[in-house]
C-alpha positions as CSV (number, residue, x, y, z in Angstrom):
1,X,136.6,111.7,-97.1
2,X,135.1,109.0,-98.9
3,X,133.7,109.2,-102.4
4,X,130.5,107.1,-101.8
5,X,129.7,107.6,-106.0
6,X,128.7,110.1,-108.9
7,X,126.3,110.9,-111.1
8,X,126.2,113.6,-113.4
9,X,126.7,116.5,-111.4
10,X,126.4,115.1,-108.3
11,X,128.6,113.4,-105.7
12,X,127.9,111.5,-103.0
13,X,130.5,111.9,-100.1
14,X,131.1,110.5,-96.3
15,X,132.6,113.0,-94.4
16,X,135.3,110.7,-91.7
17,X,137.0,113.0,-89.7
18,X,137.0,116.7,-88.7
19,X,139.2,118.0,-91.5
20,X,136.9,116.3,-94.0
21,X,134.5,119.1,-92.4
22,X,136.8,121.7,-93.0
23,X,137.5,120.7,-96.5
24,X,133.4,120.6,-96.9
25,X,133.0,123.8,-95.8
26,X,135.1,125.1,-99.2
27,X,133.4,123.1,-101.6
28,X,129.9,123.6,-100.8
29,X,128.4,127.1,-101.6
30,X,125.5,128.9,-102.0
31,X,123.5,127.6,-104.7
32,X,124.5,124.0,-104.2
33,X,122.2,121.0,-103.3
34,X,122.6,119.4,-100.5
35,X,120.7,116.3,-99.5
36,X,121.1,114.0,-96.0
37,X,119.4,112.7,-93.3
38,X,118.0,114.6,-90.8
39,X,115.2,115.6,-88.0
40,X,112.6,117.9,-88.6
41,X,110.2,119.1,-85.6
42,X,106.6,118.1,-86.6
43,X,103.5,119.8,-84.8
44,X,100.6,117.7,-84.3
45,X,96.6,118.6,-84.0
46,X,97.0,118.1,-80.5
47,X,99.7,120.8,-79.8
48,X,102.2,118.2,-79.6
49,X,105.4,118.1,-81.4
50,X,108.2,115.7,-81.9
51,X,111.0,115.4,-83.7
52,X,111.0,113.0,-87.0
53,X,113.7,111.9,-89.4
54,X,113.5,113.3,-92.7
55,X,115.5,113.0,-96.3
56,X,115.6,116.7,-97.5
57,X,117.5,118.4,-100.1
58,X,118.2,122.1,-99.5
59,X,119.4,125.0,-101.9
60,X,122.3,126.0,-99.6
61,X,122.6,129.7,-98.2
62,X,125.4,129.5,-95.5
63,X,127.9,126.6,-94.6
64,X,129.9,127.3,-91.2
65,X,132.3,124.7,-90.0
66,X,132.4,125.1,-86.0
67,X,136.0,123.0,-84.9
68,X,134.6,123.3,-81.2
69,X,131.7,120.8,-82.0
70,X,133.5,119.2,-85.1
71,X,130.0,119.6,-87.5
72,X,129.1,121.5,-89.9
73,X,126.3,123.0,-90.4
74,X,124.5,123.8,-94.0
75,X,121.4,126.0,-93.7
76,X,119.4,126.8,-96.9
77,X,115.4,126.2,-98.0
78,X,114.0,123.0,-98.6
79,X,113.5,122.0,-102.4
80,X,112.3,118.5,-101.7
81,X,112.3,115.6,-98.9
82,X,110.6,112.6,-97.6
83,X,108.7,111.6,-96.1
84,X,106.7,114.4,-98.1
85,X,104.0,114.9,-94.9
86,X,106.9,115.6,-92.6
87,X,108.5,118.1,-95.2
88,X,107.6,121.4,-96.7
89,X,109.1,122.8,-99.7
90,X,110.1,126.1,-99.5
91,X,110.9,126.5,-95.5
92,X,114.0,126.9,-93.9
93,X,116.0,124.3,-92.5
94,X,119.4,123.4,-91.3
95,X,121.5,120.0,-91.8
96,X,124.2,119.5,-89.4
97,X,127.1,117.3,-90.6
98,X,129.9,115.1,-88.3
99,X,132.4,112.6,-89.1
100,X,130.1,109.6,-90.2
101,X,127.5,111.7,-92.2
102,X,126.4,111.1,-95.3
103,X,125.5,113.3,-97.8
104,X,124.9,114.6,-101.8
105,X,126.1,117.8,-103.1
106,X,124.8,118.6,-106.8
107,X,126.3,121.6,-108.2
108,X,125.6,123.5,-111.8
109,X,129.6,122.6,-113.1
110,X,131.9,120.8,-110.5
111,X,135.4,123.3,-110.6
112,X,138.8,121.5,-111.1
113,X,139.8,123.8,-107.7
114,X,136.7,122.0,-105.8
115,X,137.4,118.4,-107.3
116,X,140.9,118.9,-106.6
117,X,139.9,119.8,-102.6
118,X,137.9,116.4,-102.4
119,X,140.8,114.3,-103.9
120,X,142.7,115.9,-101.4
121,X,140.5,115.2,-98.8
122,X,140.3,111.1,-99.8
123,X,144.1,110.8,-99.9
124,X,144.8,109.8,-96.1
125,X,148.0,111.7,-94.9
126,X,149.9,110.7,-91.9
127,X,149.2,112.6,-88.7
128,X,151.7,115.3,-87.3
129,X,152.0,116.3,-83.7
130,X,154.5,118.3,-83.0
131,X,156.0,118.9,-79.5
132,X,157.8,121.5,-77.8
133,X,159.7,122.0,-74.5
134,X,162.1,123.8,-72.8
135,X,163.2,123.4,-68.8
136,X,159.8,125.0,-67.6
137,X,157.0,124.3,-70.3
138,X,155.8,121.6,-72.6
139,X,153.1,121.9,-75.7
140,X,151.9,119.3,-77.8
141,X,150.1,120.6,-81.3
142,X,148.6,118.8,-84.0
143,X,149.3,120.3,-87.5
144,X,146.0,120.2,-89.2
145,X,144.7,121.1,-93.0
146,X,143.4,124.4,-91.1
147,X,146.0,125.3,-88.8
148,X,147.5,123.6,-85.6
149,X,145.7,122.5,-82.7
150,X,146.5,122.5,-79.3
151,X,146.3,119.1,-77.4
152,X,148.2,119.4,-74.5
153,X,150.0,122.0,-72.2
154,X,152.4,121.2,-69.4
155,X,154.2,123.1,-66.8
156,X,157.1,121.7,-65.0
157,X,158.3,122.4,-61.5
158,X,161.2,123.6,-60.4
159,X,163.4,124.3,-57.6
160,X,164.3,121.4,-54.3
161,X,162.1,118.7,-55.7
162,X,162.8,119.6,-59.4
163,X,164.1,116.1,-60.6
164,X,161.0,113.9,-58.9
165,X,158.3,116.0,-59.7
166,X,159.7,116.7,-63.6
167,X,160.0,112.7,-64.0
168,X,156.4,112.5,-63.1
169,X,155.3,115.4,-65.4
170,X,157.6,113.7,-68.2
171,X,155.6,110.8,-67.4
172,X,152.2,112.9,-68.2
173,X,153.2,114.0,-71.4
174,X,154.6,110.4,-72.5
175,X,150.9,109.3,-71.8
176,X,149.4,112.1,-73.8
177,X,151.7,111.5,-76.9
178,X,151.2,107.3,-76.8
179,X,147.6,107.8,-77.4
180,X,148.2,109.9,-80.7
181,X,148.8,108.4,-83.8
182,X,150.9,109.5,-86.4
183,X,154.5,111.0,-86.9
184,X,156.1,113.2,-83.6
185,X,158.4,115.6,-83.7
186,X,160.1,116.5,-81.0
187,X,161.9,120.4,-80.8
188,X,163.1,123.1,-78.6
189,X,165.8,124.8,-77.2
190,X,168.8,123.4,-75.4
191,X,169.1,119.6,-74.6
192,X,165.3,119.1,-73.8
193,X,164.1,117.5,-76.8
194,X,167.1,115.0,-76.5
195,X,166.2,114.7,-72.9
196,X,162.4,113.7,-73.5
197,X,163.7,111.2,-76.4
198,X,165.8,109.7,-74.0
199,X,162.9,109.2,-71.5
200,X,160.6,107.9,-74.1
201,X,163.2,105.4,-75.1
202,X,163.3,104.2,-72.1
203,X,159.7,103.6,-71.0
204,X,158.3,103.5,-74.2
205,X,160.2,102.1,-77.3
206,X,157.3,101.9,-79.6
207,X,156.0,105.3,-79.0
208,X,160.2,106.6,-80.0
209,X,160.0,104.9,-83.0
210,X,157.7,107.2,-84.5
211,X,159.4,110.4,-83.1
212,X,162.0,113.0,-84.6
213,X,164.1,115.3,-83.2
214,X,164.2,118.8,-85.0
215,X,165.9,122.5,-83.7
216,X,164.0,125.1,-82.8
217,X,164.9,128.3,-80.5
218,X,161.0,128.3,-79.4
219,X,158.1,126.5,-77.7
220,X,154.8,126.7,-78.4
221,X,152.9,128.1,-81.7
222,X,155.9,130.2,-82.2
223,X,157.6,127.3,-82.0
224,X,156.3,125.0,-84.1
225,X,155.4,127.8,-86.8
226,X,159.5,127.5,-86.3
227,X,159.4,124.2,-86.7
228,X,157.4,124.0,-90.0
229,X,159.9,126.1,-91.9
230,X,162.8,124.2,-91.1
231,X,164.4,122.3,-93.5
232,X,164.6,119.3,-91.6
233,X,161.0,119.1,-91.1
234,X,160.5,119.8,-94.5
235,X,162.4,116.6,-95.1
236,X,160.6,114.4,-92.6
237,X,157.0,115.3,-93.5
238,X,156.5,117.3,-97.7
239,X,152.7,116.0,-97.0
240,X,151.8,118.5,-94.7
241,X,149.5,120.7,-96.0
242,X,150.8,123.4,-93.4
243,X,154.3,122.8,-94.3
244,X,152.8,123.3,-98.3
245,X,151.5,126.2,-97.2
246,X,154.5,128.1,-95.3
247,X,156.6,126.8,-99.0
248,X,154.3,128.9,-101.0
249,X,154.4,132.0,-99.0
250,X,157.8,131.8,-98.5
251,X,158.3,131.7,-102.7
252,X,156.3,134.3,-103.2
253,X,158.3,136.3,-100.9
254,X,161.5,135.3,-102.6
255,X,159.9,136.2,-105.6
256,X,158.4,139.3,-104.8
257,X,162.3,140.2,-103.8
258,X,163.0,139.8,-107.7
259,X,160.3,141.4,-108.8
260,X,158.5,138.1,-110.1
261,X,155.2,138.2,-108.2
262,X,152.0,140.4,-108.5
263,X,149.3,140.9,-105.9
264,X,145.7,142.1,-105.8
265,X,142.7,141.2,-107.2
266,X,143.4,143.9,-110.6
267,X,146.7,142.9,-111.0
268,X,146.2,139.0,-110.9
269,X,143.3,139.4,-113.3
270,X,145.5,141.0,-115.7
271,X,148.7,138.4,-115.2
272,X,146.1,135.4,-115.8
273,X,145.1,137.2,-119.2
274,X,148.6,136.9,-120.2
275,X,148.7,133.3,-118.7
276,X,151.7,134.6,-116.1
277,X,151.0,132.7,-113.3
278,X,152.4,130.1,-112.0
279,X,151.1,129.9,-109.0
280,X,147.9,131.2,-107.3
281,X,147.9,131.8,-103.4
282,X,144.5,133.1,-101.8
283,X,143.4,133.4,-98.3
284,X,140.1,131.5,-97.0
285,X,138.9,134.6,-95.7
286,X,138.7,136.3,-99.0
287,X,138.0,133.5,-101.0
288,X,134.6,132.8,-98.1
289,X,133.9,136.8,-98.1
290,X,134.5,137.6,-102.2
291,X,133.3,134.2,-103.8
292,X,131.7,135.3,-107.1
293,X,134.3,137.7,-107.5
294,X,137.3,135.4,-107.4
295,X,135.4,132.2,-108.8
296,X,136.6,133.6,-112.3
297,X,140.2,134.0,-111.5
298,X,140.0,130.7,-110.6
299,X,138.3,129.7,-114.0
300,X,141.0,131.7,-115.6
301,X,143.9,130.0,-113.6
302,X,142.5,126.4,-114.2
303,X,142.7,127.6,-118.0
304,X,145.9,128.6,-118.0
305,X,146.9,125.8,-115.5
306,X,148.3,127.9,-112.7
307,X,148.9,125.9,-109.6
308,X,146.4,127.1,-107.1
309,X,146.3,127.1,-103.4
310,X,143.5,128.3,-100.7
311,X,145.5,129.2,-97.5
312,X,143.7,128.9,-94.2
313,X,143.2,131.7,-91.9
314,X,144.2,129.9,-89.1
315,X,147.7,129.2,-90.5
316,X,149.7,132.6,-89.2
317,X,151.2,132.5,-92.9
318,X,148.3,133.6,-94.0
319,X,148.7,137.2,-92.3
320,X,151.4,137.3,-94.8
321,X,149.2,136.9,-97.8
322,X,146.4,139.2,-96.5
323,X,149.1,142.1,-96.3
324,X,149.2,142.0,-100.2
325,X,145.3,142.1,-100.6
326,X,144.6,138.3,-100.2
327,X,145.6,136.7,-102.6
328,X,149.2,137.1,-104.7
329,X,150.4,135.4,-107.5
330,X,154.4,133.8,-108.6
331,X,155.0,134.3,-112.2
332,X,156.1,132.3,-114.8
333,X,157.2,134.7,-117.0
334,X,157.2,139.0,-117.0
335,X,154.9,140.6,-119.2
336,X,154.9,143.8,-119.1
């Protein structure tokens, strides 16, 4: 994300890559004023129509982030635009935004949670692909802000022909992970990870310099959600907002286990009252689906400065949070 400039309450922003789309699609709410660039279909006398680019601002209604098409789209009505003939206050109309776009987003009060999500969004983090293998499979994820994404999926042969034809898959998935950039790891069970490293020193010494070898007893998601929690990975990448993520839940468990942590929108109203919290963990999903409800808990968190963190749906962490209500809280302190 790149902060373009601000005035007052309102920031101009260039959204660069997907997960700047993703991170858009918190920030911006219903209410909000968003102006860009668009087209707008224009009906002539005639009959005919064409399409004509336009400069409106729009009170937002809905934002939906769709990863299959990596945009974003912000529908809403039309408050103002140019050029004014082309434009018509008042009617419905939909921006769609992709890495590249440009656009303003004027809000009544800018919260430190949504101000913290853009500085979040500017600081450039290295890329993680994560791979896993055993003798018959191979997957290749990419550990996103929003969850992992698949890039790649192998099968190996077996049986007679077993060493050629698994030299020329190797040689498949060596292409796939030269073209990514960013930090590899490599994991799975048995001597398969070692095995690929080996390979990959071999043909491609560059590409093995920015791979790591961590244990895992799985492939796949299950495997890297394996992965993640390790301690070892932990150690090669604390950036990782997934890896962030998996820490949280993982201390609220602990302290949950010594009776340190409350859960449910009632009883985290009540612990931010007595400034208790330490930490604030809430799913997407409920934060999307119960906005004006748990806006205030965040006001009250930001008061009291609680750490707080919006957990993705996508990460299977998050299941974990959504058990307890959707949102849990660590404490600092008892008070009761």
């Amino acid at each position: 994300m790149l902060l373009l400039g601000r005035k007052d309450n309102r920031i101009r922003l260039r959204a660069e890559d997907p997960d700047d789309l993703w991170h858009l699609e918190k920030v911006i709410r219903p209410g909000d004023l968003v102006t860009a660039r668009t087209t707008r279909k224009v009906v002539f006398e005639s009959g005919a129509s064409e399409r004509k680019p336009v400069t409106v601002t729009l009170r937002v209604e809905r934002v939906a982030y769709r990863p299959s098409t990596n945009s974003l789209k912000i529908l809403g009505v039309i408050v103002s635009g140019k050029p004014e003939e082309y434009v018509q206050a008042g009617e419905h109309h939909s921006i769609d935004v992709s890495p590249g776009s440009e656009l303003s987003v004027e809000k009544d009060v800018w919260k430190k949670h949504d101000l913290d999500r853009l500085k979040e969004a500017q600081e450039k983090k290295q890329l993680v692909h994560v791979v896993t293998l055993d003798d018959r499979e191979a997957y290749v994820h990419t550990i996103r802000p929003f969850g992992l994404s698949e890039r790649a999926h192998f099968t190996f042969p077996s049986g007679k022909y077993y060493p050629e034809k698994a030299k020329e898959k190797y040689s498949e998935l060596l292409e796939v992970l030269k073209r990514l950039d960013g930090l590899l790891v490599i994991a799975g069970p048995g001597f398969w990870p070692e095995d690929l490293y080996k390979r990959m020193k071999e043909d491609d010494p560059d590409t093995a310099k920015r791979a790591r070898i961590v244990s895992s007893n799985d492939i796949g998601a299950r495997g890297v959600s394996e992965v993640i929690k390790s301690e070892e990975f932990q150690k090669i990448v604390q950036n990782a907002r997934a890896a962030k993520e998996v820490r949280a839940v993982e201390e609220f468990t602990a302290a949950l286990a010594k009776d340190n942590a409350v859960y449910g929108i009632g009883k985290i109203e009540e612990a931010l009252d007595y400034g208790a919290i330490e930490k604030l963990i809430i799913t997407d999903s409920l934060f999307m689906s119960k906005r004006e409800e748990i806006e205030p808990l965040l006001d009250k968190a930001e008061q009291t400065r609680a750490e707080v963190l919006i957990i993705s749906h996508e990460n299977p962490e998050s299941e974990k949070v959504s058990a307890f209500g959707g949102i849990v809280g660590i404490l600092r302190f008892k008070y009761e």
